[in-house]
N, C-alpha and C positions, 0 to 999 in steps of 0.2 A: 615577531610577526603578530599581527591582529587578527582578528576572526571578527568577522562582522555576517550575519545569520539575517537575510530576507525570506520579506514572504510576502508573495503577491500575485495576484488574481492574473492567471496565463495567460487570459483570455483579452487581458487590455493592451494594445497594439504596441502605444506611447512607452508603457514601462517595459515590454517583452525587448523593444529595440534601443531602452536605455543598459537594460541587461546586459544583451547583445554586444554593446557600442566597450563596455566596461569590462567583458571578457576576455576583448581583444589587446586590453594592455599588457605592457608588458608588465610582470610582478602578479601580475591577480592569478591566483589560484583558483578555481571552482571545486567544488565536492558537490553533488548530488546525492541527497539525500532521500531513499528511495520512500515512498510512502505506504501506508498501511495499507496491506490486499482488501478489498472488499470482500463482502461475504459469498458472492458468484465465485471467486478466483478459490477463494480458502473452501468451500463446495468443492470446486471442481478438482483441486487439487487432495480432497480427502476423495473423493472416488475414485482417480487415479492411482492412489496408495491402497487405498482397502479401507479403510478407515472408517466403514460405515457398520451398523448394526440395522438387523430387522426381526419385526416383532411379528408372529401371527396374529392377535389383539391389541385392545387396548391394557387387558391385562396383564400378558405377555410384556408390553413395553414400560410398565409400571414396576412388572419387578425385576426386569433388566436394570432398571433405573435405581432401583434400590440394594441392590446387589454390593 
């Protein structure tokens, strides 16, 4: 079997429904490849965990940082 790997801008109508039209055959496999979290999502998800440190200063967080 072959692997053929696109990439294309979601947001154009044309290619989203030639996607679409090519999903639907039969034999075509899809795999979704999930994409990098932004830095909100990987934030939000280290305050959910604990993951965060705090400093009373800036001195304070200078030598946490060198620690």
């Amino acid at each position: 079997m072959a692997t053929i790997t696109l990439s294309y801008d979601g947001r154009n109508t044309v290619i989203r429904d030639l996607i679409a039209a090519l999903v639907r055959l039969d034999g075509i496999n899809v795999e979704n490849k999930k994409r990098r979290k932004n830095s909100f999502k990987t934030s939000l998800e280290e305050l959910n965990t604990g993951e965060l440190y705090e400093a009373k200063d800036g001195k304070d967080l200078v030598a946490q940082c060198l620690k």
